[in-house]
LOKOLDO-508557 format. One record per residue (C-alpha): residue in one letter; x, y, z. Coordinates in steps of 0.5 Angstrom, whole numbers. Each point is the difference from the previous one (the first is absolute). Example, Ala and Ser with C-alpha at 12.3 -4.5 7.8 and 13.67 -1.06 7.14 Angstrom:
# residues 2
+--------+-------+-------+-------+
! residu !     x !     y !     z !
+--------+-------+-------+-------+
!      A !    25 !    -9 !    16 !
!      S !     2 !     7 !    -2 !
+--------+-------+-------+-------+
This chain:
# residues 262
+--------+-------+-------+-------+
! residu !     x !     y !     z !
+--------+-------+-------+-------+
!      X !   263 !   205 !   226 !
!      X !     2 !     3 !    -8 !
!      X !    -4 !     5 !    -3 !
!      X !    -5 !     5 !     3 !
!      X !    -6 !    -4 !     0 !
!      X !    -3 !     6 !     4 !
!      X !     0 !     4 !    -7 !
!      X !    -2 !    -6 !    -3 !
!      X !    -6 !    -1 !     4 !
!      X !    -1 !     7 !    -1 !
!      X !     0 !    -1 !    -9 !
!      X !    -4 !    -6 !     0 !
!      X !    -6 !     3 !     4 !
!      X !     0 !     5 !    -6 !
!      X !     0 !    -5 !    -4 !
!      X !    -6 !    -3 !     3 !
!      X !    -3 !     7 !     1 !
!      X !     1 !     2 !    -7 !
!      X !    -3 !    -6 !    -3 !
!      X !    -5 !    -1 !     4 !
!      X !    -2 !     8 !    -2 !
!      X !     1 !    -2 !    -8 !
!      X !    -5 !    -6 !     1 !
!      X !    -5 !     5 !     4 !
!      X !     0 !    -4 !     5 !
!      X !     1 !     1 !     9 !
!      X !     1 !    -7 !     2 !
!      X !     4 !    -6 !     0 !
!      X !    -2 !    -8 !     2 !
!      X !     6 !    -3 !     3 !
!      X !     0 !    -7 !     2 !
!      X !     3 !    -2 !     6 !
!      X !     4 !    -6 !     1 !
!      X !     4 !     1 !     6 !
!      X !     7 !     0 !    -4 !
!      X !     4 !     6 !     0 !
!      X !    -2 !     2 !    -8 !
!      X !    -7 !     2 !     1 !
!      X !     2 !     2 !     6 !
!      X !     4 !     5 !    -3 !
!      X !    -5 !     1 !    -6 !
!      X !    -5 !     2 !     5 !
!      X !     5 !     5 !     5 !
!      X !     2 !     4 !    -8 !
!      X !    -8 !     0 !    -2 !
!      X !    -2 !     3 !     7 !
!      X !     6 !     5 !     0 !
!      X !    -2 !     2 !    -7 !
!      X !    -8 !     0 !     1 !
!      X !    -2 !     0 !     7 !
!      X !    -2 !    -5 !     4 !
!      X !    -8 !     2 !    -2 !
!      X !     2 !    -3 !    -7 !
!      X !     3 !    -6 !     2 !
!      X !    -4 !    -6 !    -1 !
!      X !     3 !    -7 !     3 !
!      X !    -2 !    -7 !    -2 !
!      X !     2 !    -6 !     5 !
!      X !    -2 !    -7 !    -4 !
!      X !     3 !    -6 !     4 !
!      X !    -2 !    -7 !    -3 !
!      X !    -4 !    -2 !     7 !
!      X !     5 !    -1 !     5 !
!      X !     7 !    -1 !    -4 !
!      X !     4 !     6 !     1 !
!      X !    -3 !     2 !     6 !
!      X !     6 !     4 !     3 !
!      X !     0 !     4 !    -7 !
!      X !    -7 !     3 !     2 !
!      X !     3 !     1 !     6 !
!      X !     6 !     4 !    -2 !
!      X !    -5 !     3 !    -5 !
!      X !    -4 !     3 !     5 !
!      X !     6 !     2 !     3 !
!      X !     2 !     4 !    -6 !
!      X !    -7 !     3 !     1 !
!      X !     0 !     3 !     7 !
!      X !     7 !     3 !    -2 !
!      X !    -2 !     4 !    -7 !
!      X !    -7 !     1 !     5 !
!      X !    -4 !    -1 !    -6 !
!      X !    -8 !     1 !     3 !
!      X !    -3 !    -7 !     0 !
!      X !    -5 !     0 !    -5 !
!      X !     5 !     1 !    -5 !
!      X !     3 !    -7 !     2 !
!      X !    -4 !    -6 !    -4 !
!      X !     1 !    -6 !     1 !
!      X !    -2 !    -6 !    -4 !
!      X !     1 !    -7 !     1 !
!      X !     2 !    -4 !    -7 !
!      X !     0 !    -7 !     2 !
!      X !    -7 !    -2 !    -1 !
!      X !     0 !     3 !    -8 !
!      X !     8 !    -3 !     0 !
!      X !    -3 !    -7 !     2 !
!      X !    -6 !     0 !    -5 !
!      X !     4 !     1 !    -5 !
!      X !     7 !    -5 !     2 !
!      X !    -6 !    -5 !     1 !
!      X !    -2 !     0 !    -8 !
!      X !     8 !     0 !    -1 !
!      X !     4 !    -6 !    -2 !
!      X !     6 !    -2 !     3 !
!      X !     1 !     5 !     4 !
!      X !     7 !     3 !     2 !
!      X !     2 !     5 !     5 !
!      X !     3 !     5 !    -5 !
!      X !    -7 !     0 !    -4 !
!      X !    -4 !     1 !     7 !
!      X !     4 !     5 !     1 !
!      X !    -2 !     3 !    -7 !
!      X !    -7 !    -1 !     2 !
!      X !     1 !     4 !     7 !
!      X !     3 !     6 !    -4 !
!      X !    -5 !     1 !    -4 !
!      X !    -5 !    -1 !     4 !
!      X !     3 !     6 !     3 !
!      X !     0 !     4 !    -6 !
!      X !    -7 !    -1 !     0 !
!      X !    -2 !     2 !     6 !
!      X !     5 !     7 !    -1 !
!      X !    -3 !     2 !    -6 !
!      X !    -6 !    -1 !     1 !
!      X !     1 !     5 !     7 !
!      X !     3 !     4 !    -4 !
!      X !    -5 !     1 !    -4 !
!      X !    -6 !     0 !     4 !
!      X !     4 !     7 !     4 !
!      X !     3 !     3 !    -6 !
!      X !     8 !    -2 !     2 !
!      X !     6 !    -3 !    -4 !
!      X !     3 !    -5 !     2 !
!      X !     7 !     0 !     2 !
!      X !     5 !    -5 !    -1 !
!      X !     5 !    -3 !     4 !
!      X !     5 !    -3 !    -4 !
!      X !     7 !     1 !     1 !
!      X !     5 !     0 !    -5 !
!      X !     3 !    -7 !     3 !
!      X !    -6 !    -3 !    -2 !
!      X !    -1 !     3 !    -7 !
!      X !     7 !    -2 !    -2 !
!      X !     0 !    -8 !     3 !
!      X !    -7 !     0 !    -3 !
!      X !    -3 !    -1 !     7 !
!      X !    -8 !     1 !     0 !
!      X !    -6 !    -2 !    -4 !
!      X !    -2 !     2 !    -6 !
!      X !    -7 !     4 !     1 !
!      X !     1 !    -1 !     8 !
!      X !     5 !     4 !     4 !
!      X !     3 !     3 !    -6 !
!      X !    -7 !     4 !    -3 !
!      X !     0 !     7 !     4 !
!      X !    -2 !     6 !    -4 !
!      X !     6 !     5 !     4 !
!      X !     8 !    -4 !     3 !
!      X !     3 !     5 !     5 !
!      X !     6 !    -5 !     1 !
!      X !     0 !    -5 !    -6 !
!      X !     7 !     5 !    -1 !
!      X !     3 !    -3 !     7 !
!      X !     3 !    -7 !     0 !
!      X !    -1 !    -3 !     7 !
!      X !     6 !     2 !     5 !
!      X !    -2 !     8 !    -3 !
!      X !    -8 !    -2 !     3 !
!      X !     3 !    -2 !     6 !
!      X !     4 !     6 !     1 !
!      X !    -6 !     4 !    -2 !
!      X !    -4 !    -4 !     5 !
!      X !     6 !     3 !     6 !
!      X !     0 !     7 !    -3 !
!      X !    -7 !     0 !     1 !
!      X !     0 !    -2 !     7 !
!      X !    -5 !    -6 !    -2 !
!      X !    -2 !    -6 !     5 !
!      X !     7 !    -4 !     2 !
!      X !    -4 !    -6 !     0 !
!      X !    -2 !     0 !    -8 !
!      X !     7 !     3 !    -3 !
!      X !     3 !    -6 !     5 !
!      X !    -5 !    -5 !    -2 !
!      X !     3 !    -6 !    -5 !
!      X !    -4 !     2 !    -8 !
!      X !    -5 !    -5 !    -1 !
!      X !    -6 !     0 !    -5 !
!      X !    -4 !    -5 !     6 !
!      X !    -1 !    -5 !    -6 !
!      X !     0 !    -5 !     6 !
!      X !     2 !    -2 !     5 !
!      X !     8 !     2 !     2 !
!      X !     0 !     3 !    -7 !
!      X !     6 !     4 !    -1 !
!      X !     2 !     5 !    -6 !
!      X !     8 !    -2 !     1 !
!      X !    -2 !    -7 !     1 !
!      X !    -3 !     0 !    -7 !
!      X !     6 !     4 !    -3 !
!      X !     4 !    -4 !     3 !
!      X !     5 !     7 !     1 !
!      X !    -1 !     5 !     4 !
!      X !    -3 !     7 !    -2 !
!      X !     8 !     4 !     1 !
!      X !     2 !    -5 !    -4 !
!      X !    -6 !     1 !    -6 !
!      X !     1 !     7 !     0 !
!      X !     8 !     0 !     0 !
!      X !     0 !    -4 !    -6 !
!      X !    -7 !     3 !    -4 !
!      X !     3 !     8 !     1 !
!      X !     7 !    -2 !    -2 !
!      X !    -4 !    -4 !    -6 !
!      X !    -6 !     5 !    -1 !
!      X !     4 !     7 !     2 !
!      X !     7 !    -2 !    -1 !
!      X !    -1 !    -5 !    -8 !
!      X !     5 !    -5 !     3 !
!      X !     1 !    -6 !    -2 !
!      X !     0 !    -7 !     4 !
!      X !     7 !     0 !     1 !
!      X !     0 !     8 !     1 !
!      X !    -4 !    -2 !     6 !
!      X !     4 !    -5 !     3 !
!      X !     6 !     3 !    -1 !
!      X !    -3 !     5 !     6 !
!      X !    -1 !    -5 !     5 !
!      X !    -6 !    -2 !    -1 !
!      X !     0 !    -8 !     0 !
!      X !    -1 !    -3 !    -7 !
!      X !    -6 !    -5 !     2 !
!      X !    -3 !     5 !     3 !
!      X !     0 !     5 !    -6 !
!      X !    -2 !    -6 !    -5 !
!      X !    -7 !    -1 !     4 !
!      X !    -1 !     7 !     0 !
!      X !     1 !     1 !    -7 !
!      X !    -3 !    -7 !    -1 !
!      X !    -7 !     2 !     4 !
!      X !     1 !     8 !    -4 !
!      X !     0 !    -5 !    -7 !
!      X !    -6 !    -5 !     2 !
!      X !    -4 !     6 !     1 !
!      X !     2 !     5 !    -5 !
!      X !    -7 !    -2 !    -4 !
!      X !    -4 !     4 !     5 !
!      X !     3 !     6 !    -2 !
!      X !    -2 !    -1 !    -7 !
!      X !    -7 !    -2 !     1 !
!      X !    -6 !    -1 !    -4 !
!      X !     5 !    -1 !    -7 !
!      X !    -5 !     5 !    -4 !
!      X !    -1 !    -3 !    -8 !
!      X !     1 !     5 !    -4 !
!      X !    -2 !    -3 !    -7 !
!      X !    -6 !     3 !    -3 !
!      X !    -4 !     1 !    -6 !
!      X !    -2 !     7 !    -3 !
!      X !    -6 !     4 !     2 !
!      X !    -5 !     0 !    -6 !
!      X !    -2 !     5 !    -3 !
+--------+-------+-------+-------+
């Protein structure tokens, strides 16, 4: 495992420290989904603040990703966060009253509609208990453009937007976190047998080779096959970052105006 991510836990649980004290605030809201991002999320935030300023929010839509729950509640029990801090808020029924008056619905606009639904819920407990909500957003997804707009992406605090995916999983191991969710397969549990690496269509290792050599390195196309990297992999990669690239640069802000009277 390259670098100390034993010093690295330590600067990210100031950062959290920091800027919750900047913001004048005690507590974060972290939503649990069982994966090993907000795993991590949660373990930094209990390492900064304390457990008694962790809140957790579960929110499965009814009984799909019933395993993630599990694993959720199983991240609980390892940070011991006291069960009154632990929320949990099924989105199906307001998910279905919204997809019933949508037209033509398809997977990926349902799972926009589950993503902020959640949002919904999380600000709302975070302001009904004075907390920020703490994202967990890696750097992976920044980059592939892998999230909705106003759904997993809104947080006010994100520890570890600046770690692409195989640097949270081994963050995850120097923080002794579950085996079972730092070995579990990525899924955004959209439906069933969803996969993160089935929509990609290339692997987590194979993104993050290719975005650090693109994004740190400034390497061209043809830079980054002549690492080894296969061409079709860096071109769907690549390819994915472009299509996505948008969502960076939102809203685009109109700048015209007319002179304040006097």
């Amino acid at each position: 495992m390259e670098g100390d991510y034993t010093s690295l836990a330590a600067n990210i649980s100031d950062f959290i420290r920091s800027t919750l004290e900047t913001a004048g605030f005690s507590k974060v809201v972290v939503n649990v989904s069982g994966g090993v991002d907000s795993a991590v999320a949660a373990a930094l935030a209990t390492q900064a603040v304390g457990r008694q300023h962790v809140i957790i929010a579960m929110m499965p839509y009814g009984d799909l990703g019933a395993q993630a729950i599990n694993d959720a509640r199983l991240l609980v029990e390892a940070l011991q966060i006291p069960q009154e801090q632990v929320f949990t808020f099924d989105i199906k029924r307001p998910v279905d009253t919204i997809s019933e008056q949508a037209a033509d619905l398809e997977p990926t606009r349902l799972g926009n509609i589950m993503a902020r639904v959640r949002m919904i819920y999380l600000f709302d407990l975070a302001k009904r208990l004075g907390a920020l909500v703490c994202g967990t957003e890696n750097r992976t997804e920044y980059y592939l453009g892998y999230f909705t707009r106003f759904g997993d992406e809104a947080s006010d605090i994100e520890p570890v937007r600046g770690l692409y995916k195989t640097q949270v999983w081994d963050l995850a191991r120097a923080l002794n976190l579950p085996a079972q969710i730092i070995e579990k397969t990525p899924t955004a549990d959209l439906w069933e047998n969803q996969t993160d690496e089935g929509e990609f269509h290339f692997s987590y290792q194979d993104a993050d080779n290719v975005l650090s050599c693109y994004f740190d390195e400034h390497l061209t196309l043809d830079d980054i096959v002549a690492r080894g990297i296969p061409r079709d992999i860096v071109e769907r990669v690549l390819a994915r970052v472009a299509a996505n690239d948008f969502k960076h640069q939102l809203p685009y802000v109109s700048r015209r105006s007319l002179p304040l009277a006097p």
